[in-house]
N, C-alpha and C positions, 0 to 999 in steps of 0.2 A: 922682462918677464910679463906676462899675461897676468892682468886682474880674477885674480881666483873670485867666483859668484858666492856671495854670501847668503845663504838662506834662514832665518830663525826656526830656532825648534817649537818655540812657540806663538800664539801672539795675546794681545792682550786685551779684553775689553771691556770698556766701565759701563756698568749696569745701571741701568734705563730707571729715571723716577728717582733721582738722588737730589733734587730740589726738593722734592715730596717727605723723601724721607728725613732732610736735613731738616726741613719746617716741623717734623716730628721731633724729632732730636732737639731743637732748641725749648722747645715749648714744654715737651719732658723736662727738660734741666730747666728751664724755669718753676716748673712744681716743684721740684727736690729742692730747690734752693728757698721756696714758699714755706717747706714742709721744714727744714731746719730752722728758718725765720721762727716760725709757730713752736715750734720746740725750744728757742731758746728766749722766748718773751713770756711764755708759762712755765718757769719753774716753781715744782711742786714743791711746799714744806713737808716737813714731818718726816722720821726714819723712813718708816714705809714708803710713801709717796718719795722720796729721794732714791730709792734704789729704781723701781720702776722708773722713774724719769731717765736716771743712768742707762738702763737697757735697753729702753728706746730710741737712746740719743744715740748709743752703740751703733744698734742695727739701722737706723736710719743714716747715719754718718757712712758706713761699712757699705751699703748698698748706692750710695752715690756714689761714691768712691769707685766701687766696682762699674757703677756703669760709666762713669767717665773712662776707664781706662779701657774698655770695649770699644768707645767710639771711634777708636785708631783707628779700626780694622773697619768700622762697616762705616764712616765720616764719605770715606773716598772706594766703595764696594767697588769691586773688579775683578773678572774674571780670565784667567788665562787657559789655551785649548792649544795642550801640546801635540805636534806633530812625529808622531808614531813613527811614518818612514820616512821623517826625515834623519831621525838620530839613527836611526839602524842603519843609514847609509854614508853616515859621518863618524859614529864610531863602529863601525860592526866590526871593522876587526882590532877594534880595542876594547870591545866586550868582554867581562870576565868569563871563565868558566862554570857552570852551575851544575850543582847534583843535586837530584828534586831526591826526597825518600818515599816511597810508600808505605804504609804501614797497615797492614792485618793481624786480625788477631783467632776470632773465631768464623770458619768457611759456613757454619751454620747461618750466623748471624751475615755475616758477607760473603754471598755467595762470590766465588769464583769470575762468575759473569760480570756481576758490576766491579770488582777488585780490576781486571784485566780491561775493562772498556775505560776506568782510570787511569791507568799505565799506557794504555793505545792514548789518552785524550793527551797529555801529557808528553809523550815522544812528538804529538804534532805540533809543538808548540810552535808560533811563527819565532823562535831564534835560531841561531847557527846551528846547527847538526854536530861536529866534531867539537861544541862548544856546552852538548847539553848530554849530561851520562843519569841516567833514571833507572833507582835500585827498589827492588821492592822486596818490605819487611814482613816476614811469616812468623809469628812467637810460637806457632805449634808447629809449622813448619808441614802442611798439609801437602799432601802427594797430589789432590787434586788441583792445587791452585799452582805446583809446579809443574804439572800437566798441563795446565792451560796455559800458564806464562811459556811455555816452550813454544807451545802451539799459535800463540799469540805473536813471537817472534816473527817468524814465518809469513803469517799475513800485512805484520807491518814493514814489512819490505815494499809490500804495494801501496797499503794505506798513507801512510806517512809523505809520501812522494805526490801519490792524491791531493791529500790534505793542503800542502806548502803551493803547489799547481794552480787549486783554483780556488785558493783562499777558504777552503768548507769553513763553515758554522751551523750548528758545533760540530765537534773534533773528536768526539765518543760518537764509535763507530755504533751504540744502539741507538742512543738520542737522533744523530743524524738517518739510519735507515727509518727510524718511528716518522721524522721530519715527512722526506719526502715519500715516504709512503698517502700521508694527507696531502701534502701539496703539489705533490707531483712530481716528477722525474724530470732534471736539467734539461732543458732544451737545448744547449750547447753538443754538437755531433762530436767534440771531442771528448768531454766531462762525459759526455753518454755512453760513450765507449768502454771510457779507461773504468765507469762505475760498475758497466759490465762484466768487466774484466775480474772486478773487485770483486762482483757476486759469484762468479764461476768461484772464486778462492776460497768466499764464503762455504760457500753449498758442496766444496770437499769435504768440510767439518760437521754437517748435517747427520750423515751418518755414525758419527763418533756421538755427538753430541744430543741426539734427538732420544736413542733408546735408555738415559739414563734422565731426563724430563720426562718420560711417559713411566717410567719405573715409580719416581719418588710420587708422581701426579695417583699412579693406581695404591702404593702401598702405603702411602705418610699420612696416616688413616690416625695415628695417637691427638690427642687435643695438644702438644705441646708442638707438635709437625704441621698446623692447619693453615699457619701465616707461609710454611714452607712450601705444600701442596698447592697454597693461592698462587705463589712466585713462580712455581714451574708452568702454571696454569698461563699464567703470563708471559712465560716468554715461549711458551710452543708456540699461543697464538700470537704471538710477535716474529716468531723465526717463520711459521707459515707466510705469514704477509711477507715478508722480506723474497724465501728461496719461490716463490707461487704456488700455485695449484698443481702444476703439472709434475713439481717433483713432492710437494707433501701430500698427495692425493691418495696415495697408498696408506699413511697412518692415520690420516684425515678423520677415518670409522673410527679406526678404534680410539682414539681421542673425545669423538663426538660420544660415544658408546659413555665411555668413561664420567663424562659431563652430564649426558642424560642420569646416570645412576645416581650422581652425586644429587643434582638437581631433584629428583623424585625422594632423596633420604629427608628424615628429619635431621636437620640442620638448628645448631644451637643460634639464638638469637646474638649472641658475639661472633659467630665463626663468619669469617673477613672472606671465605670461601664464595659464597654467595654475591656480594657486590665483584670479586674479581671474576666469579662465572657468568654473570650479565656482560661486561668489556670485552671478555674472550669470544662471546658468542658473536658481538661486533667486529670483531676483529676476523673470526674465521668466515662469516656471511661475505666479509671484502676479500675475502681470498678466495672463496670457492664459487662464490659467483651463485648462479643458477642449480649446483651442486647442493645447494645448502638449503634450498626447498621443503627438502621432506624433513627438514628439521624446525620448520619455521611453527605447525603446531606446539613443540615444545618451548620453544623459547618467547614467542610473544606473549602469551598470558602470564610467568610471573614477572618478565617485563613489566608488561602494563601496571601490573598490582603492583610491583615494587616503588615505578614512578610516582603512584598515588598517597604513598607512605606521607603522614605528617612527621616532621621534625622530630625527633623526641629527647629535648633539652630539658632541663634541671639546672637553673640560673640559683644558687646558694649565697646569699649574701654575707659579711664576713663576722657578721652575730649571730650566725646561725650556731643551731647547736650538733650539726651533722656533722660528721667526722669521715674521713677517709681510709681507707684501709693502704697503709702504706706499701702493700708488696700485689696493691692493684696493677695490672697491666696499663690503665689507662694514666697510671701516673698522677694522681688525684685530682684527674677530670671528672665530672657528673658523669649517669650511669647516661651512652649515648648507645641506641643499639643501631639505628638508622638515620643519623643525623646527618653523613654525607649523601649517604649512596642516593636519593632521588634525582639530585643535579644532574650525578656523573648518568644514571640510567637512562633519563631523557634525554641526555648526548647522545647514548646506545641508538635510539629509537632510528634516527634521520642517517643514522650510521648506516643502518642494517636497509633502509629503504634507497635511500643514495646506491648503498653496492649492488641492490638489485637492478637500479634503474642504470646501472654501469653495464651491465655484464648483458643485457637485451639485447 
């Protein structure tokens, strides 16, 4: 019989500077061992002074103690780097079976979209297939998010096969399209194809999916709908970047339309509307190109103003006598009304000039 090759799953290696660290280690324990000396050649008289002596001696005993029994572990530091495909190829098929759960509760609070791009990241996982069953849990049991998990089936027929192909990261079909939208499109003629392929899949569901983000974007006008208005805000102009210009070109207006109006309202200094209506506008300038021109007086001026925002923190220290209102939204953080948005806006800025100097 043939020498079967033995490969390790792992291997293992001792960490750099353990002379360094033992010269610390000994010279520690020579003070603990100083610091007991010193505690047991001054003992205190008197009631009082014997109990404190006691407690001291405790915690000073207790604490060498403890670190003697630590030094096991970091005396001889070493680090092991398991090999991923090797055990997949040694046990894969004495892998157990796994069932992942998902669990929802409210489609307001979790929309639908991020619910179902979980469940898609999730079927790709790199294990077995007829090894991996992924159930997803609805407690209201919302017709919309069984609407999409149907829908969702369907396109992971392609995805998933994608995915396992050419190794993607990440494996949530928004995160990876948001990816290579900045970075670019696979150079591989195969990967570019079958990604193709995937977006022909996508941009069947545009139509289904586009005129109920333009619905809640015009009507979710109450103060309790505004974080909800912000999210479809986002992901139009995310599903625009994704299917292009040439097939979002037609809602493109009245989208824009809708974003001007918003942008010209008085807007509450809480309302999340405004920081997600600057990112949108970077995001549809990348999609429409030179289309996006005669939009460019509206959005660069509160741009600009907005990047110019100073911080506006409220650091409370923990004597202070301010109190929080416990059923605040912010969860009793200080009152922030623009303490993110400048960073992410001046991201905006080199966004919006980059897609023009793209599309020239």
């Amino acid at each position: 019989m043939g020498r079967v090759e033995y490969s390790p799953l792992f291997e293992t290696r001792r960490c750099r500077g353990r002379f360094i660290y033992r010269s610390f280690a000994i010279s520690l324990f020579v003070t603990i061992c100083f610091i007991w000396h010193y505690r047991f050649s001054h003992i205190t008289k008197g009631e009082d002074g014997n109990w404190a002596w006691l407690g001291m001696l405790a915690s000073e005993l207790w604490f060498g103690f403890y670190w003697v029994l630590t030094q096991a572990l970091r005396w001889n530091l070493v680090f092991r780097q398991p090999f991923k495909n090797r055990l997949s190829q040694r046990y894969e098929k004495k892998l157990p079976r796994v069932d992942i759960f998902v669990c929802t509760a409210d489609p307001d609070i979790e929309p639908a979209m991020m619910v179902i791009n979980t469940v898609l990241s999730v079927m790709a996982y790199d294990y077995p297939t007829e090894k991996l069953s992924v159930y997803l849990s609805g407690d209201v049991g919302s017709q919309i998010t069984f609407y999409a998990l149907l829908k969702a089936s369907n396109f992971a027929k392609h995805w998933v096969p994608f995915c396992k192909r050419f190794k993607v990261e990440p494996r949530s079909p928004s995160a990876y399209f948001k990816s290579i939208v900045s970075s670019g499109y696979p150079t591989d003629p195969s990967q570019a194809k079958e990604l193709g392929a995937i977006k022909v899949q996508f941009q069947k569901y545009y139509d289904v999916v586009m005129p109920y983000l333009k619905a809640i974007l015009v009507n979710a006008n109450d103060k309790s709908n505004r974080m909800l208005r912000a999210k479809a805000m986002e992901c139009i102009s995310l599903v625009g970047m994704v299917v292009g210009k040439e097939k979002f070109r037609d809602d493109a207006k009245q989208v824009m339309d809708v974003l001007m109006s918003l942008q010209q309202s008085q807007l509450d200094a809480d309302d999340p509307t405004a920081s997600y209506m600057l990112q949108a506008w970077a995001r549809l300038c990348k999609c429409l190109g030179q289309d996006f021109l005669p939009y460019m007086g509206f959005v660069m001026p509160p741009l600009l103003q907005s990047a110019q925002l100073k911080p506006d923190v409220t650091i409370t220290s923990a004597d202070s006598d301010t109190e929080f209102d416990e059923d605040d939204d912010r969860n009793g953080w200080p009152g922030t009304t623009n303490t993110w948005e400048p960073p992410e806006n001046l991201e905006s800025i080199p966004d919006i000039v980059e897609a023009f100097e793209e599309s020239k």
